[in-house]
N, C-alpha and C positions, 0 to 999 in steps of 0.2 A: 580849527574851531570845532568844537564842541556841538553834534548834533543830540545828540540823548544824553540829559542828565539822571543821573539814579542816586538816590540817598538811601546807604546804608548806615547800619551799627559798626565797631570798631572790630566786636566779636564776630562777622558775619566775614568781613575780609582777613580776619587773623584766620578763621575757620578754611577760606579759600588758598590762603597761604600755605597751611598745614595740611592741606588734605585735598586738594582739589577737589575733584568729583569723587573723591573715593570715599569709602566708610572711615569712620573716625569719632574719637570724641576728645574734644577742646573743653579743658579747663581754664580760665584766669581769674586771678587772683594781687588785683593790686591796689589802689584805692576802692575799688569795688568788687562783685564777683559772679561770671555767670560760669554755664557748663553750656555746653553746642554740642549734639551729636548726630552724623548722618550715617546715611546706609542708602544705598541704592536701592529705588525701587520704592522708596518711605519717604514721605513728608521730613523734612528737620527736628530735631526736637532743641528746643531751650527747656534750661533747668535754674533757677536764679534769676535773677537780675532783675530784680524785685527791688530793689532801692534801699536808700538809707534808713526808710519808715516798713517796711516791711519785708525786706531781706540783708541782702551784701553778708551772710554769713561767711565768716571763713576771711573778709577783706580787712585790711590796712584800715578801715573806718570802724568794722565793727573789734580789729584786736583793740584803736584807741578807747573805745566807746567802753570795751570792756575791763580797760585798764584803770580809767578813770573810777567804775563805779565799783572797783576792787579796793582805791583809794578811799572813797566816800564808806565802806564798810570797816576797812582796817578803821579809819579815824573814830567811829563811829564806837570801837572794842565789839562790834559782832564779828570780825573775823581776828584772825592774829596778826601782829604787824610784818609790813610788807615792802621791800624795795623800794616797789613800784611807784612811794608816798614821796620820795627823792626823786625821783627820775622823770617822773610825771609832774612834780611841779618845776623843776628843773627848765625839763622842757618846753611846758607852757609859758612859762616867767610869770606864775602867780607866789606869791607868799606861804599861801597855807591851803589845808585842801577844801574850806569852804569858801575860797575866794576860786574851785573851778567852777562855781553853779556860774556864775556873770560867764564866765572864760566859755565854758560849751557853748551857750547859748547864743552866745553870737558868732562862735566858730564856723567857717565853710568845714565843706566834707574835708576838701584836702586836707586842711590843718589838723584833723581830727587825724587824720588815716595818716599823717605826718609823726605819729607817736608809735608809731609799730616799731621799727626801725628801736627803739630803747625799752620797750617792753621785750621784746623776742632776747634783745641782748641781757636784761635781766630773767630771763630763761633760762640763758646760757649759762649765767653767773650762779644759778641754784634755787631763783626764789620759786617757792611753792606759788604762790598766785599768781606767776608770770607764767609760770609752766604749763597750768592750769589753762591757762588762756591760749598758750600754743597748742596745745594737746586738743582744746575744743574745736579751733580755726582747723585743724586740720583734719580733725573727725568731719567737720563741715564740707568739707571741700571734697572730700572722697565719697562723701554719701551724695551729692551733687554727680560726680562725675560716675557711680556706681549708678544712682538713678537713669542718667542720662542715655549712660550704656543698654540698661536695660529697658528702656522704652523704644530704643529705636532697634532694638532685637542684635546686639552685638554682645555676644558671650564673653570672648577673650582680646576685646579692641585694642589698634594703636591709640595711644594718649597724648595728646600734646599738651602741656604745658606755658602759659603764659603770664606775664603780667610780674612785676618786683618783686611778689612775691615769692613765687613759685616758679618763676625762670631759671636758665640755669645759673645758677651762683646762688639765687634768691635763698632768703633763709626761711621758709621751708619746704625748698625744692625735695633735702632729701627726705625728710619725712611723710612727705606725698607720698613720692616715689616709691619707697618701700612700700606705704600700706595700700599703691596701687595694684603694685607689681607681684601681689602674693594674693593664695586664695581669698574672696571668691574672683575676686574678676581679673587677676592672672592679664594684668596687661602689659602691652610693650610702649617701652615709652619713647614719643623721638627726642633721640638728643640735642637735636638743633635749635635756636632761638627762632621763634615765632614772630613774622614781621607783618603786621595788618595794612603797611604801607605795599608792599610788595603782594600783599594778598587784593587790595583795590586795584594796583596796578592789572592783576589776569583777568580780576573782575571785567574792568573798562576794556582790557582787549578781548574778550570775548562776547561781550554788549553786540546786540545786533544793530 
């Protein structure tokens, strides 16, 4: 039986997983998105995690979020046409792209952040708009965990990696990777999958 309960974040025990007590800086990146970095001797620092109204750059909600209103422009002839007008309603199972204004509006996050997943693969396939939106999630995500780095005084940090998106396999794990792994901040990345269930577990056993 259970004498001290403690409620963490999911990012606070992924962070415990990946790094113990040591210095480090945690990226994730899947429906939502924060950055965690420690150092001995320093407070923690969070970077993100700011929510679906004022952050989640870089996540699964903000590629759907940006995919859709990529659609809303192509339709619109201010941009040029785009994949994405297939595949995004495809996905949704709307008709046409002003039957998404109903479709967002009563979308949970998930469903939202469920559209990454055919936006990134129309990336893959060429589309200029798609690509666009990979390119900006990932500038997000680096400037986040560049930040993070540098607030808590860690020049050339380990990085870890988490979340569907940017896990390993995730698409766009190697993208990260590269623009982490080169100057300025020259980091090392671990290669392992990031378990926040296994990080609550060291938590709880080290609980006084």
């Amino acid at each position: 039986v259970a004498h001290t309960v403690r409620v963490t974040g999911d990012a606070e025990a992924a962070m415990a997983d990946a790094f113990g007590d040591g210095a480090g800086v945690l990226v994730i990146a899947g429906t939502g998105s924060i950055a965690w970095a420690q150092s001995p001797g320093r407070p923690p620092v969070r970077v993100g995690g700011w929510g679906l109204l004022l952050g989640d750059e870089g996540s699964g909600y903000a590629i759907g979020l940006h995919a859709m209103r990529a659609v809303a422009r192509a339709a619109d002839g201010r941009t040029p046409p785009t994949l994405l007008c297939d595949v995004v309603l495809h996905a949704t199972g709307v008709h046409d792209p002003p039957s998404l204004i109903p479709w967002v509006a009563a979308a949970a996050k998930a469903e939202i952040a469920a559209l990454a997943p055919v936006v990134l693969q129309a990336a893959v396939d060429g589309d200029a708009a798609a690509i666009n939106i990979r390119q900006r999630a990932t500038r997000s995500l680096v400037r986040m965990a560049r930040t993070a780095a540098r607030r808590a005084g860690l020049r050339h940090p380990d990085v870890a990696l988490a979340g569907g998106l940017i896990q390993p396999g995730g698409a766009l794990r190697e993208d990260v990777e590269n623009a982490l792994t080169t100057p300025p901040l020259r980091a090392t990345i671990l290669p392992h999958p990031i378990d926040a269930a296994r990080g609550a577990a060291r938590l709880a056993r080290l609980a006084p």
